[in-house]
N, C-alpha and C positions, 0 to 999 in steps of 0.2 A: 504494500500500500504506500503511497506516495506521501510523503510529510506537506503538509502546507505552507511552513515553513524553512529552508535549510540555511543554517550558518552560511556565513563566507566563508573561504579556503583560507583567508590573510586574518580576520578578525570574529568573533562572535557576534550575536543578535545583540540587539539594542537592548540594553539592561537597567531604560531610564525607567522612571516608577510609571502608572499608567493608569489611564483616568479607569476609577472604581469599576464605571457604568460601561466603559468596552472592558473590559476585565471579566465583566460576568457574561456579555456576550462571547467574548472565547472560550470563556467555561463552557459555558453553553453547546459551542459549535464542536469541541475538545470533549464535550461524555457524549454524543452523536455520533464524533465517529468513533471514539471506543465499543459504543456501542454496538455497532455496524461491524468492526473489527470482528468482538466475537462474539455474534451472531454466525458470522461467515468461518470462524475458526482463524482468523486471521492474528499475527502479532500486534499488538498493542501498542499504541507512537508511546513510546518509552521516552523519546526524544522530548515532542512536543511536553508530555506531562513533567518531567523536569523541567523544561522552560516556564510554564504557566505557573507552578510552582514556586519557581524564582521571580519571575514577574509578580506572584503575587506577595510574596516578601515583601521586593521592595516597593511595592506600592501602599503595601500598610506601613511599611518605616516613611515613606515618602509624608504620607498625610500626617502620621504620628507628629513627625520632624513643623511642618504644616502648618498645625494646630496648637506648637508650644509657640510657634514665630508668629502667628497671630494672635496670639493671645500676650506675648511680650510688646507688639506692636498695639498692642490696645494699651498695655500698661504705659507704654509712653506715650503715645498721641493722647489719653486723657486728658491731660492738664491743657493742651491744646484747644482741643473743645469746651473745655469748661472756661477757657479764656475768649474765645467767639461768642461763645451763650452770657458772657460776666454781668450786662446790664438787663439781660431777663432773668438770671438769677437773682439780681438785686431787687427786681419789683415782685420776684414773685417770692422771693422772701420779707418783703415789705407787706406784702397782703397778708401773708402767716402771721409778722408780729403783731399788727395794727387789729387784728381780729382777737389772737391771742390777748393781746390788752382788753380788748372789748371786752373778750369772756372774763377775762380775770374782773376786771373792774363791777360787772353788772354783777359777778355772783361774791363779789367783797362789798356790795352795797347790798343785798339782795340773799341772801343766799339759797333762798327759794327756784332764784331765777336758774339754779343748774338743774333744775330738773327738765325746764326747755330745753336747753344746752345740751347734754349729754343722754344719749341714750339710757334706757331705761334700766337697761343689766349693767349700765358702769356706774351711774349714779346711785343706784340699790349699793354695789359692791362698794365704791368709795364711803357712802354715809357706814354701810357695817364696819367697816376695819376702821373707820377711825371712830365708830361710837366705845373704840376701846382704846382709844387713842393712839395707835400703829396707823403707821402707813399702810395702804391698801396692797402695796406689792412688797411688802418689808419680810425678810424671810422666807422668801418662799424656798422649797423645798427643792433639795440642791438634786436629789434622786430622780426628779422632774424634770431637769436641766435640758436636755437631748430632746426630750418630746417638745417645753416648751419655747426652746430655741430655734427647732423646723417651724414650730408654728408662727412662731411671731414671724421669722423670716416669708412662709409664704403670705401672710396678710402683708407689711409694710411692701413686701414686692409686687404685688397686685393693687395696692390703692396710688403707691407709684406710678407705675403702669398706667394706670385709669387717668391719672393726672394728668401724665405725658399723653395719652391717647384722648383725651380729651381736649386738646387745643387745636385738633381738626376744627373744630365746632368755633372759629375764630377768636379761640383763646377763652373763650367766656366758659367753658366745663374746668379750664385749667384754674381760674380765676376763684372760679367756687368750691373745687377741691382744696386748694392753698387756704380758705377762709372757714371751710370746716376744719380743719387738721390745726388751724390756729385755734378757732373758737373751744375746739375738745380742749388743749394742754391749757388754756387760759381758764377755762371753768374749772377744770381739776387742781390747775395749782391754786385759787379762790379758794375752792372747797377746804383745802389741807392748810391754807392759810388761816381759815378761820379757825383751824385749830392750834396753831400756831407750832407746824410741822414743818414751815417751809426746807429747813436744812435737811430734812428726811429724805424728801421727793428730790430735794437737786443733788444730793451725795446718790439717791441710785437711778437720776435720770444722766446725770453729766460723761460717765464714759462712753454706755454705751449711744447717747444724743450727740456726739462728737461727728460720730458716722450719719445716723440716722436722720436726724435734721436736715444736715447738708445733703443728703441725698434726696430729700423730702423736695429741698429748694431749688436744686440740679434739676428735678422731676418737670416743676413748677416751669423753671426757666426752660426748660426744651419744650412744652408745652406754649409757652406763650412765643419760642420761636416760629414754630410752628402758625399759631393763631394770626402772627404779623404776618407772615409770609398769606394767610388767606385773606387777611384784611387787606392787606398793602400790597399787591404781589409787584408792582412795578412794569416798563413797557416792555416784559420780557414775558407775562401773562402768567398764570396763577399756578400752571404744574410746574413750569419751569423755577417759580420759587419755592414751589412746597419739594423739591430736587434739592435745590440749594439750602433751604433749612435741615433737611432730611439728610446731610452730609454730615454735621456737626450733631441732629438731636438724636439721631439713628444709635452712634457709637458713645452717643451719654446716656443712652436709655440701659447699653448693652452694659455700660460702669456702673451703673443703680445696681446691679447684682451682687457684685462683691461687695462694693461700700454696705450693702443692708445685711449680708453674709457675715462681713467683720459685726457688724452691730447687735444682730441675734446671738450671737457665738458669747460677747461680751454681755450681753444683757440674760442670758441663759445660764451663763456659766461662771461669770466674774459678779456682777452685778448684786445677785442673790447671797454671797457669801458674806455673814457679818464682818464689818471692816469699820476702821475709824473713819470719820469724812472726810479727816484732811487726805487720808492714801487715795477716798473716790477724787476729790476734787484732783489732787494733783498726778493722779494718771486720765483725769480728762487732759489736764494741762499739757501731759509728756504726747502725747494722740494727738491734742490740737496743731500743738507745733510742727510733728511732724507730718501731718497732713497738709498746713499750710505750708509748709517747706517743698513738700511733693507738685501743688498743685500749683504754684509761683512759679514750677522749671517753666508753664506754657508762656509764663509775660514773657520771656526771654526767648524762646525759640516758635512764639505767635506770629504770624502777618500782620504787615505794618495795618492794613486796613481791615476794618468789624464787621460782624456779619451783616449788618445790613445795608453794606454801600454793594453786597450782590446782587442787590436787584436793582440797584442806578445800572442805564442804560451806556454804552461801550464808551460814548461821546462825550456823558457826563463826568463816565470813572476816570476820565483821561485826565479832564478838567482840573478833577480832584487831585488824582496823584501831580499833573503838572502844577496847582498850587501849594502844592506840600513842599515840592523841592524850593 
């Protein structure tokens, strides 16, 4: 039987890695004619099945290799994007505080008022753990850790999500996500204020809230990238902006995963363990710095121009950069 393919007489087959999807089509065509082989009593490409073999090696080392280099290449292009998104992080972190205040403020005049505020099952659990004066999350149960660290991890990853995915809707779902997620921490910190716990709740929100918040507002800001690009798309028309925001809020959306991973992990596992406050506050502090350190490489290795001079027209961006020089 005739091989399909034969070596060169000077060099061997090409032993570059190979795309998955013809990989499985030559498997495919490779147990056909085996099969045919012996059906007929014929020898078996010995040949070919050590090649596809090898080919298939290295084409799992290939992607293996792949998928660590894009995922290295996400670790450093982040600060990148978070430096393109920097002034919708800033307003969609302003929407969180300004709410956050709200809530604080209506249920420290009010305390009634958080039962509007906050869902029914958190404001039940906050009034029980502190009618005994404890923080509502104080202690929890270290043996629990693992369960309740996926969990939290898939909620903050999914209302994330929702966030970011909601400023198709021209920003205005982004808008209202940011103003619940402030108005929840500001009636809860009200509530424990009125018992005058506040150092409780910020010694076991402050580590793992290092991560968590900023991803909150990362969320927030790709989300209202997004919403300007439908509102304002510019003379280049409205997919080609939602292209261009989708370059930057795409690979900040796919960074919400580990920053909320690092923060489950802490709030699961570090978080719950009794500690004095100064150790919670001052490894918020040792986290902040260096996350602000990480996320500061983008000022430095950013484009000179923000994302929204992408959607001024070729004539106008000229304008611009020839007024800069």
């Amino acid at each position: 039987m005739r091989l399909r393919e034969q070596p060169s007489t000077n060099r061997g087959p090409s032993m570059a890695p190979e795309d998955p999807i013809a990989l499985v089509r030559r498997y495919r065509r490779l147990a056909a004619l085996v099969g045919r082989a012996r059906g007929r009593g014929l020898p078996e490409p010995q040949q070919e099945i050590r090649l596809l073999a090898v080919r298939g090696r290295l084409t799992g080392e290939g992607w293996r290799r792949s998928l660590w280099s894009g995922l290295l290449q996400a670790v450093i292009g982040f600060p990148r994007h978070v430096h393109a998104l920097r002034w919708y992080i800033v307003v969609a972190a302003g929407c969180f505080w300004a709410a956050a205040a709200f809530g604080f403020t209506a249920t420290i005049l009010d305390p009634l008022a958080a039962a509007w505020l906050l869902p029914d099952s958190v404001h039940d659990g906050v009034l029980a753990r502190l009618a005994d004066g404890h923080h509502w999350l104080e202690q929890v149960d270290v043996n629990s850790a693992p369960a309740l660290s996926g969990s939290l991890l898939a909620h903050n990853v999914e209302a994330a999500m929702q966030a970011l995915a909601l400023g198709i809707l021209a920003g205005v779902g982004t808008v209202a996500a940011m103003l619940e997620n402030g108005v929840f921490l500001g009636a809860v910190a009200g509530l424990v204020h009125t018992r005058g716990l506040d150092r409780v709740l910020w010694a076991f929100v402050a580590p793992h809230g290092v991560f968590e918040l900023p991803a909150v507002w990362l969320a927030g800001g790709a989300g209202l990238a997004l919403g300007h690009a439908v509102l304002l798309p510019g003379p280049s028309g409205r997919a080609a902006a939602l292209r261009r925001a989708a370059r930057h809020a795409g690979p900040a959306g796919v960074a919400l995963v580990p920053l909320l991973a690092i923060a489950a992990l802490i709030e699961g596992f570090v978080s719950p363990i009794p500690k004095p406050d100064a150790v919670s506050f001052g490894l918020a502090g040792v986290l902040a710095v260096g996350l602000v350190a990480y996320i500061s490489t983008g000022w430095r290795k950013a484009p000179a121009r923000p994302l929204a001079s992408d959607t001024m027209a070729p004539a106008a961006r000229q304008r611009a950069i020839a007024a800069r020089r």
